[in-house]
PDB file of N, H, CA, C and O in Angstrom:
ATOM      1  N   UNK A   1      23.264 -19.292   0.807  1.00  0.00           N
ATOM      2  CA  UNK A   1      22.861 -19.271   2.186  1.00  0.00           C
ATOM      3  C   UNK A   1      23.277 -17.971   2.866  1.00  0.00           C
ATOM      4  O   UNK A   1      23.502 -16.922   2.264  1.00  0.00           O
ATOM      5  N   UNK A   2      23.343 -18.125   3.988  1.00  0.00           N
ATOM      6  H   UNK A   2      23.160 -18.978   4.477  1.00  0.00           H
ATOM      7  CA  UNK A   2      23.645 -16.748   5.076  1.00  0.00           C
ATOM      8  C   UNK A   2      25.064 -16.223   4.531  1.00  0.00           C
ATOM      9  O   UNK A   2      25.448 -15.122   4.135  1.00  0.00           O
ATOM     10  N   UNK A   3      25.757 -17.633   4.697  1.00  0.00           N
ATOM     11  H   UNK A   3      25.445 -18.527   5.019  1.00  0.00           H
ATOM     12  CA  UNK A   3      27.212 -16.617   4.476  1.00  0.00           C
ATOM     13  C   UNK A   3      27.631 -16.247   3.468  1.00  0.00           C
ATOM     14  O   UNK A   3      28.694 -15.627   3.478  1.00  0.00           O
ATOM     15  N   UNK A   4      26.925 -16.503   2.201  1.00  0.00           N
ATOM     16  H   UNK A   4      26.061 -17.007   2.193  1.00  0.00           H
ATOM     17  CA  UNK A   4      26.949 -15.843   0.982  1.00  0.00           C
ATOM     18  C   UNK A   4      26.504 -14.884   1.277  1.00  0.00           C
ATOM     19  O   UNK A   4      27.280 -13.939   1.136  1.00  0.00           O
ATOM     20  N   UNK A   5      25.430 -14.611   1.698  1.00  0.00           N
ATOM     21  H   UNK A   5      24.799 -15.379   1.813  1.00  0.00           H
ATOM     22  CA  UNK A   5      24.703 -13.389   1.827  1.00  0.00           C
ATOM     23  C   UNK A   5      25.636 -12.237   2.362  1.00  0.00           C
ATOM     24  O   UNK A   5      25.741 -11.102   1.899  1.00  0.00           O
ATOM     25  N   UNK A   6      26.236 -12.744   3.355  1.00  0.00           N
ATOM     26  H   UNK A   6      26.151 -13.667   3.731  1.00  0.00           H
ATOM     27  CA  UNK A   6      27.294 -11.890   4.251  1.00  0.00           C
ATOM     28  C   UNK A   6      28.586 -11.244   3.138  1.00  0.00           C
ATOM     29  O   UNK A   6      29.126 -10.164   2.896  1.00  0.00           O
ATOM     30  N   UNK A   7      28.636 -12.398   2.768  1.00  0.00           N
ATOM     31  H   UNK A   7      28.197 -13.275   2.964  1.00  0.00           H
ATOM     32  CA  UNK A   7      30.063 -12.396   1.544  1.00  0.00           C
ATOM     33  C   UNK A   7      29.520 -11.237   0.652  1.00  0.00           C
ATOM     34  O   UNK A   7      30.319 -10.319   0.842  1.00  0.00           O
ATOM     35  N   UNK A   8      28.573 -10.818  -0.217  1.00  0.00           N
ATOM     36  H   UNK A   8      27.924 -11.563  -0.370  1.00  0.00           H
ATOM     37  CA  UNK A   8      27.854 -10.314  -0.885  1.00  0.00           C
ATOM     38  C   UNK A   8      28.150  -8.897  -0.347  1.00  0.00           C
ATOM     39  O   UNK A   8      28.813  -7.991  -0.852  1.00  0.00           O
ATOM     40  N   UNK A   9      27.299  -8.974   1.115  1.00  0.00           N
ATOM     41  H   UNK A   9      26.760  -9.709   1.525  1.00  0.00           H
ATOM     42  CA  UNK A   9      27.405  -7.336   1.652  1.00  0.00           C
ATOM     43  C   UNK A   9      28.658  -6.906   1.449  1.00  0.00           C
ATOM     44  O   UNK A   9      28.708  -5.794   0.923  1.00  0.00           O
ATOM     45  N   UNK A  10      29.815  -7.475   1.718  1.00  0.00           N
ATOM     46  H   UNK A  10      29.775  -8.378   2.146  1.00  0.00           H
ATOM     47  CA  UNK A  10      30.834  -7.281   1.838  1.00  0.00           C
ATOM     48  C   UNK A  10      31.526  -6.700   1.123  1.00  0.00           C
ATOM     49  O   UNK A  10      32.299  -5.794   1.434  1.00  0.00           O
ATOM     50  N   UNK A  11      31.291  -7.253  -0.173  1.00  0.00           N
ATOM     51  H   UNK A  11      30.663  -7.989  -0.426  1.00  0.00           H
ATOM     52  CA  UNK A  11      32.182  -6.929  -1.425  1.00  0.00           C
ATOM     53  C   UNK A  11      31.040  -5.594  -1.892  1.00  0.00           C
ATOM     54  O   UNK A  11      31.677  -4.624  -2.301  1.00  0.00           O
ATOM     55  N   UNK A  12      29.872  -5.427  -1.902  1.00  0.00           N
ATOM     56  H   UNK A  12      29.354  -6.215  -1.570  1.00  0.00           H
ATOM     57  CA  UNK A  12      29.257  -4.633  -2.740  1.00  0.00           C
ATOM     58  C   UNK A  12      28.855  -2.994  -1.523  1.00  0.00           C
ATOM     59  O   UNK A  12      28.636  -3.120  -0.318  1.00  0.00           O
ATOM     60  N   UNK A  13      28.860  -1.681  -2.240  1.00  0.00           N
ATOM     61  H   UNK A  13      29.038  -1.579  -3.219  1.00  0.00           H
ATOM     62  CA  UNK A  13      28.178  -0.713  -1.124  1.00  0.00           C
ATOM     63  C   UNK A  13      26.936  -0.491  -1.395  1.00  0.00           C
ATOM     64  O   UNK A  13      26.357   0.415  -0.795  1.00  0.00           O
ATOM     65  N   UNK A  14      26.040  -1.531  -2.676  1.00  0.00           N
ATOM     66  H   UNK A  14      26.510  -2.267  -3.163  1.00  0.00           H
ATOM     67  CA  UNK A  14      24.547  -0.672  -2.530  1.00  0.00           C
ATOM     68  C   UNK A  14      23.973  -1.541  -2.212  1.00  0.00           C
ATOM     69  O   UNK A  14      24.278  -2.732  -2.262  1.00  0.00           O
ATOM     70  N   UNK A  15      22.792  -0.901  -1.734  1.00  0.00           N
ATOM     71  H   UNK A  15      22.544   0.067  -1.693  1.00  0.00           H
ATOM     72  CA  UNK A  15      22.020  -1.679  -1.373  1.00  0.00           C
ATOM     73  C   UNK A  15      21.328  -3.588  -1.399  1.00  0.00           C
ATOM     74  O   UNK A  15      21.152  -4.163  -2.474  1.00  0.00           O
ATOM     75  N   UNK A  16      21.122  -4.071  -0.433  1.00  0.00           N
ATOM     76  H   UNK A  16      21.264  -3.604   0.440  1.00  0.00           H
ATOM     77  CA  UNK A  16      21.355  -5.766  -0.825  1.00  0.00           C
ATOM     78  C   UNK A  16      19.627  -6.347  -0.060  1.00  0.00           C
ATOM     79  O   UNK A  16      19.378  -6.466   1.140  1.00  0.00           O
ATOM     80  N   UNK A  17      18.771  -6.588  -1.133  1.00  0.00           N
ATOM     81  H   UNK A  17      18.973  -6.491  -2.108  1.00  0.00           H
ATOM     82  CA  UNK A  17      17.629  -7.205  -1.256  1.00  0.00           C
ATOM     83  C   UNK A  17      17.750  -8.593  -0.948  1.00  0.00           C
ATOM     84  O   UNK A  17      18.245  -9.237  -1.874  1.00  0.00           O
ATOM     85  N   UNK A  18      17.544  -9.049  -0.246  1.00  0.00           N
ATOM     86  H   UNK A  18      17.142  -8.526   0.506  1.00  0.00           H
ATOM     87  CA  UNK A  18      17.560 -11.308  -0.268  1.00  0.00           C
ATOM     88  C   UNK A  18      15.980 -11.012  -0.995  1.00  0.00           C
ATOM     89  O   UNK A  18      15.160 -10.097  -1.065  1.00  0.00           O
ATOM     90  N   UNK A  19      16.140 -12.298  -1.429  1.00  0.00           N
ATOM     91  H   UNK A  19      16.806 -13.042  -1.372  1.00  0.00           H
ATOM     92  CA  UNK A  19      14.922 -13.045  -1.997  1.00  0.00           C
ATOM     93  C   UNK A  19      14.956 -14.373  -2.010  1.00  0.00           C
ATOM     94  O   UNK A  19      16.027 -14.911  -2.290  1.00  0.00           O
ATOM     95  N   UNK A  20      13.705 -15.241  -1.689  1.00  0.00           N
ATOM     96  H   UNK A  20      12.835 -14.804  -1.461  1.00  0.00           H
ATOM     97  CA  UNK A  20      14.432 -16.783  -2.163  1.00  0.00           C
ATOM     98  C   UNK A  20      14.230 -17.702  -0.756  1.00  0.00           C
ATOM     99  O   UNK A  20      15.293 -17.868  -0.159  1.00  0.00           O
ATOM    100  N   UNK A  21      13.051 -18.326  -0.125  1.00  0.00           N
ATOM    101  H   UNK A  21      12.187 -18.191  -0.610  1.00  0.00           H
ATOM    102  CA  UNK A  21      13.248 -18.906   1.256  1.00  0.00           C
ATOM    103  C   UNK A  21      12.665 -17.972   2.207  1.00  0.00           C
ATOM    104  O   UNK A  21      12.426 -18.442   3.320  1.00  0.00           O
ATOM    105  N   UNK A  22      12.356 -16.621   1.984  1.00  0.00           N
ATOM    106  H   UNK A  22      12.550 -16.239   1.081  1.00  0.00           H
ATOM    107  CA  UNK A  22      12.140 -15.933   2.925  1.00  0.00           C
ATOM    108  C   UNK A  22      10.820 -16.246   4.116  1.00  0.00           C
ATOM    109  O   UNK A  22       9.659 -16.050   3.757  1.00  0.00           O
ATOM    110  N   UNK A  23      11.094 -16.692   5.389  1.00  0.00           N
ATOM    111  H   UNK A  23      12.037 -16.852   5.680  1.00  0.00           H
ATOM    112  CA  UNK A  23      10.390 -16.726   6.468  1.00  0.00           C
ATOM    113  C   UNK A  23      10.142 -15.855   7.257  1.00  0.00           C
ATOM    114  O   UNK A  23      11.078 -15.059   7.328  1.00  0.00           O
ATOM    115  N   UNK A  24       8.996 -15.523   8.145  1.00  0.00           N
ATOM    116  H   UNK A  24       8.235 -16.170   8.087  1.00  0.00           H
ATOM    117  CA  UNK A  24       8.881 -15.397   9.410  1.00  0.00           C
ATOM    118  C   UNK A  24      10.051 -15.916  10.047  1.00  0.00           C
ATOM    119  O   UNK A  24      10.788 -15.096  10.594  1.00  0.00           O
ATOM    120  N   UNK A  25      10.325 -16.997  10.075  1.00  0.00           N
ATOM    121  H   UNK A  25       9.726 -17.663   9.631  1.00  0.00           H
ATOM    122  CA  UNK A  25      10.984 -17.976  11.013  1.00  0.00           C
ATOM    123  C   UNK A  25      13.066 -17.351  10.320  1.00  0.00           C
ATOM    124  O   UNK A  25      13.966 -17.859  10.989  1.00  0.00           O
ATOM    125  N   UNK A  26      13.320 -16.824   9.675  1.00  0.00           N
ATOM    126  H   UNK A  26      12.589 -16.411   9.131  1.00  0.00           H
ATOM    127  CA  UNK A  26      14.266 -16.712   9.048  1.00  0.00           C
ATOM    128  C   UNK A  26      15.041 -14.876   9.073  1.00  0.00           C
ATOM    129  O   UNK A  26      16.179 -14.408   9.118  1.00  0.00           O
ATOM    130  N   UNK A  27      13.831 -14.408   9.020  1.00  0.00           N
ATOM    131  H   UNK A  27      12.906 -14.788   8.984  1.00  0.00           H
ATOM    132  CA  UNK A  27      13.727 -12.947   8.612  1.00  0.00           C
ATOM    133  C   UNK A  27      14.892 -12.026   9.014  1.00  0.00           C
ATOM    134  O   UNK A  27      15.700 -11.406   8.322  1.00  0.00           O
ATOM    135  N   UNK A  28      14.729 -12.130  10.359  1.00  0.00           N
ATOM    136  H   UNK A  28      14.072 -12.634  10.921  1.00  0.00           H
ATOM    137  CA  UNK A  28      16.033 -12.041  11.594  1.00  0.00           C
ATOM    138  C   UNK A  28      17.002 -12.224  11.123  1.00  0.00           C
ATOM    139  O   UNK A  28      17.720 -11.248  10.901  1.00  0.00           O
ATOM    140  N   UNK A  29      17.450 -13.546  10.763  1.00  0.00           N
ATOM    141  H   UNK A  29      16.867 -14.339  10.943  1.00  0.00           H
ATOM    142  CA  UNK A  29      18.437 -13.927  10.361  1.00  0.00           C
ATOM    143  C   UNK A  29      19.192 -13.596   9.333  1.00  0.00           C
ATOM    144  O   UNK A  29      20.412 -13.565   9.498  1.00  0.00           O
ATOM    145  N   UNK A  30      18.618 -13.280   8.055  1.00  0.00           N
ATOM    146  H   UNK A  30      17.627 -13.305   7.922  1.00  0.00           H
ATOM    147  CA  UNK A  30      18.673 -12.780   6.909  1.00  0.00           C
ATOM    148  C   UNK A  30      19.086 -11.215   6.996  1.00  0.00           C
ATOM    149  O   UNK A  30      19.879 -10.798   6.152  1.00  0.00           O
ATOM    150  N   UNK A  31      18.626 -10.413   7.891  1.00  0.00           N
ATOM    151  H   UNK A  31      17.982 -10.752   8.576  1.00  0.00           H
ATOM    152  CA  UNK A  31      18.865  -9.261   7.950  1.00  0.00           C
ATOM    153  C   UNK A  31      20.393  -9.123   8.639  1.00  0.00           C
ATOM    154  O   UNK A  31      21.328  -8.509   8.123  1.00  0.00           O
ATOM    155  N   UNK A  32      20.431  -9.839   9.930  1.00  0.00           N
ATOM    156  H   UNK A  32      19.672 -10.338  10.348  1.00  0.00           H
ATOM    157  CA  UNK A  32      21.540  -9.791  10.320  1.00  0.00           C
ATOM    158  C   UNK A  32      22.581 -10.158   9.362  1.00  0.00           C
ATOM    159  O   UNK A  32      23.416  -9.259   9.259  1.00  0.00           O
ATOM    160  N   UNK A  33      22.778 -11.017   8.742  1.00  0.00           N
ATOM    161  H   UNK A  33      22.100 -11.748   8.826  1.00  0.00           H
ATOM    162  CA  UNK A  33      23.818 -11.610   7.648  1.00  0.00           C
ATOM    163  C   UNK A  33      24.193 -10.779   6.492  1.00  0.00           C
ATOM    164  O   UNK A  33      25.014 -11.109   5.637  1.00  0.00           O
ATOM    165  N   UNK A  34      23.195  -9.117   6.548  1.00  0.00           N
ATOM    166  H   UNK A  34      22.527  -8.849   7.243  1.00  0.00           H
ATOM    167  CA  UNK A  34      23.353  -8.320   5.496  1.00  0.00           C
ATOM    168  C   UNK A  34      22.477  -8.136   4.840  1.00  0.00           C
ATOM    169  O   UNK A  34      22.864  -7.797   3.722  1.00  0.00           O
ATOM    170  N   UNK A  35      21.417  -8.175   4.923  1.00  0.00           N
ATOM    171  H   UNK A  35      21.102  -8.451   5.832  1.00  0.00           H
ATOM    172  CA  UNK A  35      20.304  -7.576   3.964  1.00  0.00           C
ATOM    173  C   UNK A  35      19.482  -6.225   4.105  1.00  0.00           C
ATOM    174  O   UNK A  35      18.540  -5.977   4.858  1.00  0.00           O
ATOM    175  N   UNK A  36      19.865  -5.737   3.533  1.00  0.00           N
ATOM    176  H   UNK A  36      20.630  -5.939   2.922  1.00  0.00           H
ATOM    177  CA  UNK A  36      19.135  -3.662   3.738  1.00  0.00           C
ATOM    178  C   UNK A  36      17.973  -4.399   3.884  1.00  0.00           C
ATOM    179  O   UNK A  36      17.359  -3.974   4.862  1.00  0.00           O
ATOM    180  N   UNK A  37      17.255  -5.552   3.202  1.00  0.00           N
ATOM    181  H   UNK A  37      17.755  -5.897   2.407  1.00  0.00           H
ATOM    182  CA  UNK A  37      15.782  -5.673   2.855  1.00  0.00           C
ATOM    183  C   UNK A  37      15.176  -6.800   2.406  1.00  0.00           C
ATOM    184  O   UNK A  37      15.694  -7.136   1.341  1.00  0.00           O
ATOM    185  N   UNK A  38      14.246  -7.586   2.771  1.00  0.00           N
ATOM    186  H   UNK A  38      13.825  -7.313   3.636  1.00  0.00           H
ATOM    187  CA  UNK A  38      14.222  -8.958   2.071  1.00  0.00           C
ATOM    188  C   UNK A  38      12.440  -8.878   1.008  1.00  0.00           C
ATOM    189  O   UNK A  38      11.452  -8.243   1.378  1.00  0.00           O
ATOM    190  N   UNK A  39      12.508  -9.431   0.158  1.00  0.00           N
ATOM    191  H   UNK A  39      13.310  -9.947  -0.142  1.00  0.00           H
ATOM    192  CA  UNK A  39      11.047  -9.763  -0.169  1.00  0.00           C
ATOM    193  C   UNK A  39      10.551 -11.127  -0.351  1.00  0.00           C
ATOM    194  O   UNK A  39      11.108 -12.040  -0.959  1.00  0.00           O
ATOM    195  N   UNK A  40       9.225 -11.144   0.368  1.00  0.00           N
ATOM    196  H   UNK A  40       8.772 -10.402   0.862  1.00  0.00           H
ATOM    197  CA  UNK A  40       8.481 -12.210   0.434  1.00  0.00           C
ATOM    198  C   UNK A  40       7.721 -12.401  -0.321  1.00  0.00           C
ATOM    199  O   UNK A  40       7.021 -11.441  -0.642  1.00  0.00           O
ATOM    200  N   UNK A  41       7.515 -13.543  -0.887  1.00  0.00           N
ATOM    201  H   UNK A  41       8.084 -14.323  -0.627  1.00  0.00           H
ATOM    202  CA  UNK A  41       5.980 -14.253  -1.646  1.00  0.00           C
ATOM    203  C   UNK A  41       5.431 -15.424  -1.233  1.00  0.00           C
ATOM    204  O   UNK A  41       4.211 -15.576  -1.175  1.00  0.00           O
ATOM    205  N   UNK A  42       6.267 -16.325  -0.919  1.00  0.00           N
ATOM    206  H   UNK A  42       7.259 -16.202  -0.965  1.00  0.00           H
ATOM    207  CA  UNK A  42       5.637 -17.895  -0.992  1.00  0.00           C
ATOM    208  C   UNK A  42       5.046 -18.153   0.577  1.00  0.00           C
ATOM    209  O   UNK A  42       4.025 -18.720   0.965  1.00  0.00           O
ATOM    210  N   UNK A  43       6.240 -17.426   1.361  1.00  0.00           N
ATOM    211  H   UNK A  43       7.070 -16.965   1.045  1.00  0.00           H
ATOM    212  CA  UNK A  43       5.542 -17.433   2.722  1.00  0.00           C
ATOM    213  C   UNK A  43       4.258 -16.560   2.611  1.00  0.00           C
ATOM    214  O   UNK A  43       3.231 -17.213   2.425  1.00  0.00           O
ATOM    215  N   UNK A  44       4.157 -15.592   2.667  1.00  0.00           N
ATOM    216  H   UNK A  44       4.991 -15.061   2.819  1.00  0.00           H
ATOM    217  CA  UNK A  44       2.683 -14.751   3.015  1.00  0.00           C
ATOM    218  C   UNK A  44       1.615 -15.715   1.840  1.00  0.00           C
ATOM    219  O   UNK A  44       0.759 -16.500   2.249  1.00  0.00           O
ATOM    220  N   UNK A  45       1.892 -15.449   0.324  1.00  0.00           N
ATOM    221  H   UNK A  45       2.587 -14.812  -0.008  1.00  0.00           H
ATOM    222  CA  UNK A  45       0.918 -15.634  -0.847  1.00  0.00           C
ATOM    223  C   UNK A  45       0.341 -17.659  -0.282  1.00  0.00           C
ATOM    224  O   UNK A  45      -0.840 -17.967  -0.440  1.00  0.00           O
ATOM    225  N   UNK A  46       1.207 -18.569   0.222  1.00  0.00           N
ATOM    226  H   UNK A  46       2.167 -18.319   0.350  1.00  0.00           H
ATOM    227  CA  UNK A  46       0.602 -19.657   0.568  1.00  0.00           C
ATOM    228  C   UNK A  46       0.617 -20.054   2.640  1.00  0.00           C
ATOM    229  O   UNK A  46       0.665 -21.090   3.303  1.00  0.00           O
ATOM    230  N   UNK A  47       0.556 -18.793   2.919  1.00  0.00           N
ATOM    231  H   UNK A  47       0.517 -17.951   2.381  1.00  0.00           H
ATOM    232  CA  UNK A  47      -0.012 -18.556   4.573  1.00  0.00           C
ATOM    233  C   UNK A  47      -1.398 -18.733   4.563  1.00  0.00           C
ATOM    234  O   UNK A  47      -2.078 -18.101   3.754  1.00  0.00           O
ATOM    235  N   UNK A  48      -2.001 -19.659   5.507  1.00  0.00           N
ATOM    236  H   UNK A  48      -1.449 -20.172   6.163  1.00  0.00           H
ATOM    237  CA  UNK A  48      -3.458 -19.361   6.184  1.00  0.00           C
ATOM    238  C   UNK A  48      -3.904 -18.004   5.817  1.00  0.00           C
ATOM    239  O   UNK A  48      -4.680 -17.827   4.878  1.00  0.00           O
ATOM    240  N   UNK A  49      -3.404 -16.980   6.580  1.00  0.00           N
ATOM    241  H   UNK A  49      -2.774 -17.123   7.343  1.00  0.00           H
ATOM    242  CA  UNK A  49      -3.579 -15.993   6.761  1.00  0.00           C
ATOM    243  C   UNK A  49      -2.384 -14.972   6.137  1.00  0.00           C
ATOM    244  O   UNK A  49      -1.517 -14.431   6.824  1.00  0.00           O
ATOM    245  N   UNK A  50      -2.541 -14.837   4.682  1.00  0.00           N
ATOM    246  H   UNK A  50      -3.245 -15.277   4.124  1.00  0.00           H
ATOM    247  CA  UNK A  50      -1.591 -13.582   3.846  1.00  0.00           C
ATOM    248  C   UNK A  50      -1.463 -12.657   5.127  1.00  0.00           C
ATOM    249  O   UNK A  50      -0.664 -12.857   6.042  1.00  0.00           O
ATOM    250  N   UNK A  51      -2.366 -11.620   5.051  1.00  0.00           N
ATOM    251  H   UNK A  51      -3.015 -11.458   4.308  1.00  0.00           H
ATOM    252  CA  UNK A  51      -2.584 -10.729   6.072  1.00  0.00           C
ATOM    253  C   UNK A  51      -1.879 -10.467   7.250  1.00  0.00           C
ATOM    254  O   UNK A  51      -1.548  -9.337   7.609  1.00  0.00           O
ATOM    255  N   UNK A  52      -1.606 -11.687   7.960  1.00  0.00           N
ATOM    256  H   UNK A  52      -1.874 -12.605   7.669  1.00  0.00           H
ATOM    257  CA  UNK A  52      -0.971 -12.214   9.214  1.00  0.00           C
ATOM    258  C   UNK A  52       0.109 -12.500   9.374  1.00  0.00           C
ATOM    259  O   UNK A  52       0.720 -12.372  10.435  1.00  0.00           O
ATOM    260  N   UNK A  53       0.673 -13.077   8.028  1.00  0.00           N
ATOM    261  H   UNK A  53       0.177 -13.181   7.166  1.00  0.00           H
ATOM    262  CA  UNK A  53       1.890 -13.630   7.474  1.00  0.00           C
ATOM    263  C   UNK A  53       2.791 -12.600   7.372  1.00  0.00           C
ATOM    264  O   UNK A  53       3.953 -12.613   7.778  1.00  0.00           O
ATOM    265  N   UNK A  54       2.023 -11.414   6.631  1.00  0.00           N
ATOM    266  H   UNK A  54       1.079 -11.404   6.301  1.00  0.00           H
ATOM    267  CA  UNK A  54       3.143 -10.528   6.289  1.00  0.00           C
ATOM    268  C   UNK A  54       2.943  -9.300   7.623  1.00  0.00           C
ATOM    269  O   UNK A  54       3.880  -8.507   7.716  1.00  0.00           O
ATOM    270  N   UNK A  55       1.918  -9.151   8.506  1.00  0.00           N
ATOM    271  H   UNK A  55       1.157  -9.795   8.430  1.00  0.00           H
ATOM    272  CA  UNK A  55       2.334  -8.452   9.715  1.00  0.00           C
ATOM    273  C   UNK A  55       3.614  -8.815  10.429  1.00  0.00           C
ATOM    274  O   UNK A  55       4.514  -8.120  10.900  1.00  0.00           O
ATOM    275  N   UNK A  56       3.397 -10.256  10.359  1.00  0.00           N
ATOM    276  H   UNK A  56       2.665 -10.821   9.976  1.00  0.00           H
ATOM    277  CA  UNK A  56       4.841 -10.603  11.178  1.00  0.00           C
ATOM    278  C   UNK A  56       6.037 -10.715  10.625  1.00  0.00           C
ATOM    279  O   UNK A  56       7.031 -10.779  11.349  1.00  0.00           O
ATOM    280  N   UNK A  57       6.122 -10.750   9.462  1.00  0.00           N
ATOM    281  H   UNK A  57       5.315 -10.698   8.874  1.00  0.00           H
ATOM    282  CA  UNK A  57       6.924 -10.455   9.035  1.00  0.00           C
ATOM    283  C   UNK A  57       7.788  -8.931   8.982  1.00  0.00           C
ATOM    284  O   UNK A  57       8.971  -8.593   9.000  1.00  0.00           O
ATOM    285  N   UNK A  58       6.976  -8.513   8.936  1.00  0.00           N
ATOM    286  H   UNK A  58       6.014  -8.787   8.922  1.00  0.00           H
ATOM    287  CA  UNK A  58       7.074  -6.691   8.939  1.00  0.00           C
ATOM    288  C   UNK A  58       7.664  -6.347  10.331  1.00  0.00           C
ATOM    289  O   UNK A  58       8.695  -5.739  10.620  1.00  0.00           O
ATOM    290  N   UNK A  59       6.824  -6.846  11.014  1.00  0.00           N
ATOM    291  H   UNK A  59       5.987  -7.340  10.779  1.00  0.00           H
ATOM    292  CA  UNK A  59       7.479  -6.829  12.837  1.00  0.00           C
ATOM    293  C   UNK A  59       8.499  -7.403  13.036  1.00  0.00           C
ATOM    294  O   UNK A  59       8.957  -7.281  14.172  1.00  0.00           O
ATOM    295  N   UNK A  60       9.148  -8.116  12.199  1.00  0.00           N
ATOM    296  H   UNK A  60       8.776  -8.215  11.276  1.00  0.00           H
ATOM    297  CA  UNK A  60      10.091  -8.879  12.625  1.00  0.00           C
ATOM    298  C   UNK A  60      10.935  -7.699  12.037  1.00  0.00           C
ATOM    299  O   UNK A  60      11.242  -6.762  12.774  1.00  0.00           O
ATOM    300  N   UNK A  61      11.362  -7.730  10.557  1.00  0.00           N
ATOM    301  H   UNK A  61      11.112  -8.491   9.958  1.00  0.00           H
ATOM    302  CA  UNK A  61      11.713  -6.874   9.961  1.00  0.00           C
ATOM    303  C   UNK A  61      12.309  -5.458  10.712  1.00  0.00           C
ATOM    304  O   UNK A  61      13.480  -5.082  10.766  1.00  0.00           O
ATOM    305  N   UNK A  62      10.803  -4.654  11.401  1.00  0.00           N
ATOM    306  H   UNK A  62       9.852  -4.958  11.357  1.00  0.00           H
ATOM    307  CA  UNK A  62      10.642  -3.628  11.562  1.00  0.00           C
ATOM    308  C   UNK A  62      12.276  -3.786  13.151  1.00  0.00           C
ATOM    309  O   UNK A  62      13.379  -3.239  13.121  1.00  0.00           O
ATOM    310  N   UNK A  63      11.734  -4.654  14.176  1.00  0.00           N
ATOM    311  H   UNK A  63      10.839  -5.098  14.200  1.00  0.00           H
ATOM    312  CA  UNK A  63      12.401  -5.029  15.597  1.00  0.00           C
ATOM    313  C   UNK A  63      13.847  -5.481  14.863  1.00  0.00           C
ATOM    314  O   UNK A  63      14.733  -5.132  15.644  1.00  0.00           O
ATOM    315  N   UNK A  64      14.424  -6.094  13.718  1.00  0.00           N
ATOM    316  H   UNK A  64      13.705  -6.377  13.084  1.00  0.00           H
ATOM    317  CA  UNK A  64      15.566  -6.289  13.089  1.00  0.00           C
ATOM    318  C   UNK A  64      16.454  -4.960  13.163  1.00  0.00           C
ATOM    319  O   UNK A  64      17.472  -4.623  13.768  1.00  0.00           O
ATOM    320  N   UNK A  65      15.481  -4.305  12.153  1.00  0.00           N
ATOM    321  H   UNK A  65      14.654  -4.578  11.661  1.00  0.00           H
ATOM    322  CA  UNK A  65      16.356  -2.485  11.451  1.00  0.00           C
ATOM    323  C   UNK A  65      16.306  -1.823  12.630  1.00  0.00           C
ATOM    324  O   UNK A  65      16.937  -0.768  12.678  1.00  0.00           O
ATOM    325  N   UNK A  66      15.793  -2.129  13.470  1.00  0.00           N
ATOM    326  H   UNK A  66      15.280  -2.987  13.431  1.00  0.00           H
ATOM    327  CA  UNK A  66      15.612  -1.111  14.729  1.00  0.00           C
ATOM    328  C   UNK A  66      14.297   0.233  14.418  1.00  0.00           C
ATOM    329  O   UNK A  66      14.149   1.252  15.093  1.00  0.00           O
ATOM    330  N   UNK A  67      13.546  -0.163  13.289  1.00  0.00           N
ATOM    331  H   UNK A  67      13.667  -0.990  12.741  1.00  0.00           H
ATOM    332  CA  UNK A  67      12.333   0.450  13.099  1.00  0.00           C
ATOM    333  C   UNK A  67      10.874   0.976  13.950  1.00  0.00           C
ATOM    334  O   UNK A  67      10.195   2.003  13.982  1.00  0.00           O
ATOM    335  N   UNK A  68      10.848  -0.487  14.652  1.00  0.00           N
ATOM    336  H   UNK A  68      11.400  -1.321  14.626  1.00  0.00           H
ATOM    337  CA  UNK A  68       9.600  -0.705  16.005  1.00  0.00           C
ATOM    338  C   UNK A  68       9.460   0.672  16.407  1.00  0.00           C
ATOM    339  O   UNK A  68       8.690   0.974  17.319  1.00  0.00           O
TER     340      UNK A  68
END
């Protein structure tokens, strides 16, 4: 979960990918807890709309890193 995730950053200095659960609804969260970066499949690849799925995701992402 998150605070593994956190635990993880912690102990390691390179770079830290999540995978595994990744949401829209989550994304935020995941980044804050330590993730340089997350990758998605199940959300976008079984979204209505792939396309749509992974814009917002990206925006979320992007407004996370301070990218926007």
């Amino acid at each position: 979960g998150l605070e593994r995730l956190l635990q993880i950053k912690q102990a390691i200095s390179l770079p830290l990918v999540a995978i595994g659960g990744i949401t829209k609804d989550n994304t935020a969260e995941v980044l804050a807890a330590g993730a340089d970066s997350v990758a998605v499949i199940s959300a976008i690849l079984q979204a209505e709309s792939p396309e749509e799925a992974a814009r917002q995701i990206a925006a979320r992402f992007e407004t996370q890193k301070g990218t926007a």
